[in-house]
C-alpha positions in Angstrom: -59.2 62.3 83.2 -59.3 59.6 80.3 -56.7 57.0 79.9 -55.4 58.6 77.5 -54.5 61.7 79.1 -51.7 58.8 80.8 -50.3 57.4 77.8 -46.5 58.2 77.4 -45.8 60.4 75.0 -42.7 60.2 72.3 -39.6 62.3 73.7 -39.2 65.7 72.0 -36.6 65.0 69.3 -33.5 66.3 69.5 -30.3 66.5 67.3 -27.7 64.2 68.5 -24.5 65.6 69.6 -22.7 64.0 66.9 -25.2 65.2 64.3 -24.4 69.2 65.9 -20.7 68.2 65.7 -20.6 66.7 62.1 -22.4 70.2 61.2 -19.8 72.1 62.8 -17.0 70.4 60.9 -18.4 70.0 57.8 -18.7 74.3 57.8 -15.4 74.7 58.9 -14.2 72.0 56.1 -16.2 73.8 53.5 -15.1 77.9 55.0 -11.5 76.3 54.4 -11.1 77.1 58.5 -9.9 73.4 58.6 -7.7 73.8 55.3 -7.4 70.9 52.6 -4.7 68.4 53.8 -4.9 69.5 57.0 -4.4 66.9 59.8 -6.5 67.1 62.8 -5.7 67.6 66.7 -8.3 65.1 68.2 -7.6 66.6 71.4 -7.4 70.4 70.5 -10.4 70.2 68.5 -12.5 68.3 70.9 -11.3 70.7 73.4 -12.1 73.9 71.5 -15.8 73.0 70.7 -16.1 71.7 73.9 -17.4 67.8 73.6 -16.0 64.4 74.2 -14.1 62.8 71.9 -16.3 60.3 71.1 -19.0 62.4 69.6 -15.8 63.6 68.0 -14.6 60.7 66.2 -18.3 59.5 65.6 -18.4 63.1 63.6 -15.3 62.4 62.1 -15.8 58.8 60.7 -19.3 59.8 59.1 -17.4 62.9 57.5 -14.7 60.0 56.3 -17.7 57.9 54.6 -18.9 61.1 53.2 -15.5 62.2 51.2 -15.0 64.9 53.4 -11.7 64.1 55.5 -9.1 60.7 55.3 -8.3 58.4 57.7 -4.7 57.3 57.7 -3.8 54.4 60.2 -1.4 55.8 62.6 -1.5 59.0 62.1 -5.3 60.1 62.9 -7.4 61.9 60.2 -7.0 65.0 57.9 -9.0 67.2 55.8 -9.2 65.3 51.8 -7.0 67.5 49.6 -8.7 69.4 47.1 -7.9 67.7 43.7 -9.2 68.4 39.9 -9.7 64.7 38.8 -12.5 65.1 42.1 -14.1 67.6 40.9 -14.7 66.4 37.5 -16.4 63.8 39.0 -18.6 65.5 41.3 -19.9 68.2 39.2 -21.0 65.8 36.2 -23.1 63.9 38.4 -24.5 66.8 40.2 -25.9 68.4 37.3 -27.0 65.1 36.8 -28.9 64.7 39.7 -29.8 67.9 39.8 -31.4 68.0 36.1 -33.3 64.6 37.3 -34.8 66.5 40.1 -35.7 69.4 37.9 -37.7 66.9 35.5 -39.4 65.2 38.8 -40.5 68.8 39.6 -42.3 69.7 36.5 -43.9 71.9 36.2 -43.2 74.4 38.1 -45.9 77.1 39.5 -45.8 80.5 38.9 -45.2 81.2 42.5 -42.2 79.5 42.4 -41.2 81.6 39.5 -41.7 84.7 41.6 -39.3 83.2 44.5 -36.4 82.2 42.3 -36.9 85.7 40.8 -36.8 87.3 44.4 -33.5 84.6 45.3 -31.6 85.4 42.2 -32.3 89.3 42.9 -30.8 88.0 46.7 -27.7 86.6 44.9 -26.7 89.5 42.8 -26.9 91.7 45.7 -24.5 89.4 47.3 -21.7 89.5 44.4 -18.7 91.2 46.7 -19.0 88.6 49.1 -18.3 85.2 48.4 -19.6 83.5 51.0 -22.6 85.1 51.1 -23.0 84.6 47.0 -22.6 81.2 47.4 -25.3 80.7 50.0 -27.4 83.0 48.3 -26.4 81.0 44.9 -27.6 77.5 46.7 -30.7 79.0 48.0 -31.9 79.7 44.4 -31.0 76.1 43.5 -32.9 74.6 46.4 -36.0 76.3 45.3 -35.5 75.2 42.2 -35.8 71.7 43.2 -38.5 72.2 46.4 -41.4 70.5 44.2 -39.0 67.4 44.0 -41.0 64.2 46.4 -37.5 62.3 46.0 -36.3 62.8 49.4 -33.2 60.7 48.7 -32.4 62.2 45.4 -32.1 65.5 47.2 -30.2 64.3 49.9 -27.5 63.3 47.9 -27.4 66.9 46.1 -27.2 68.2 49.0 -24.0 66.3 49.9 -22.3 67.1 45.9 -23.5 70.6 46.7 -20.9 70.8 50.3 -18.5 69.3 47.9 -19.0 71.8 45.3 -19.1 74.6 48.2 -15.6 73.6 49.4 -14.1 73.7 45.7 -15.5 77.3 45.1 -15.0 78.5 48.5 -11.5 78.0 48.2 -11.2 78.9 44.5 -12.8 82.6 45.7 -10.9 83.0 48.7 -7.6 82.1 46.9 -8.4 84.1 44.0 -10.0 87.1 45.2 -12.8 86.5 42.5 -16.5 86.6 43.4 -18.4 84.6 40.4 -22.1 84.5 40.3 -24.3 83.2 38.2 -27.1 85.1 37.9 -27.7 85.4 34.4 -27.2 81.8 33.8 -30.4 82.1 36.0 -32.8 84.1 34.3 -32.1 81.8 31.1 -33.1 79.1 33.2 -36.1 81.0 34.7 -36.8 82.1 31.0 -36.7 78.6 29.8 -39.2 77.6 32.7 -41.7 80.4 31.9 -41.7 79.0 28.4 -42.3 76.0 29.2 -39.3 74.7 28.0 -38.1 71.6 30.1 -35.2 70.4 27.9 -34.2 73.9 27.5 -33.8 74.6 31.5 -32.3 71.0 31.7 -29.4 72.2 28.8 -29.4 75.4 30.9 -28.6 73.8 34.2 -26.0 71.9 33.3 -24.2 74.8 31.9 -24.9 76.3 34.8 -22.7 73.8 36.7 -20.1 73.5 33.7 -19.1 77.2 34.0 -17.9 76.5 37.8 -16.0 73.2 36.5 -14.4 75.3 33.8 -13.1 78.0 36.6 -11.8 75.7 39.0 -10.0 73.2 36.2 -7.5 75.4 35.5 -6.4 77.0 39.1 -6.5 73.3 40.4 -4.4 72.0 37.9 -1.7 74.6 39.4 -2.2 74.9 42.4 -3.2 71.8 43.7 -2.4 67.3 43.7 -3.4 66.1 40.5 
């Protein structure tokens, strides 16, 4: 057998625990299961999803850098409240990002075309259940932006995008509306068939101005300033 055959081999990567916890957290943060303002139970939670608490905490304090929950000295951490003067700063600068990503990606090939088609299609089949909309409505966006090589520009959408999940989650499942925005979609498709980047850039960020111009209103009365 060759030398070679002996040579130690990289371990098999795994998710760290924290990693699988922060994931956890951040769904239940987002579902509203951990609800806005919300102080934790360090003990009760760590009991119920069975780790330590230090993988805990770990989880905790990266969802703290993130914007996700507050750390008050004394008194442990709680789940950020949900507040307009938030949100109109993370939409803006996700349809930022977003439309920067879009302009890395150009253009885009037909077969991509053909799978925002088929996700958009996905998404109005999902318009009585808000949950399942709004995955279905951030799958079309994340194949909107696959062709994107900026692996940190899309990291950081990702993180408005669990913002922006947590403010329409809770704007649905408070007021019993399902909104989609599937037609906004087939304008930006439209746009893309043509051709027309500035026009699918316009497009997008109306696109994410139509959720800011829901939630504005219901969280100016029902929620912190």
């Amino acid at each position: 057998m060759s030398p070679a055959a002996y040579r130690v081999r990289p371990p098999i990567a795994r998710t760290p625990l924290r990693s699988e916890v922060r994931r956890l957290l951040l769904g239940e943060i987002v579902r509203g299961d951990l609800a806005p303002s919300e102080g934790i139970n360090e003990a009760e939670l760590s009991t119920r999803l069975g780790v330590s608490r230090t993988p805990l905490r770990e989880a905790m304090l990266a969802l703290t850098q993130e914007g996700f929950l507050t750390a008050t000295p004394g008194r442990g951490f709680s789940v950020r409240a949900l507040r307009r003067s938030d949100a109109e700063e993370i939409y803006p600068i996700l349809w930022t990002l977003e439309g920067a990503a879009l302009r890395a990606s150009w253009p885009l090939p037909a077969s991509r075309l053909r799978e925002l088609d088929m996700a958009n299609r996905r998404l109005e089949a999902a318009r009585a259940d808000a949950s399942m909309a709004l995955a279905r409505d951030r799958e079309w966006h994340a194949l909107l932006l696959a062709g994107c090589p900026n692996r940190t520009l899309l990291s950081m959408i990702e993180n408005l995008k669990d913002h922006a999940a947590r403010y329409e989650e809770a704007f649905m499942r408070n007021s019993g509306q399902v909104i989609t925005s599937v037609t906004q979609h087939r304008e930006i498709q439209a746009a893309i068939r043509r051709g027309d980047l500035e026009r699918a850039l316009a497009l997008l960020e109306k696109n994410w101005r139509v959720s800011l111009d829901f939630l504005g209103p219901w969280l100016e009365a029902t929620t912190e300033p």
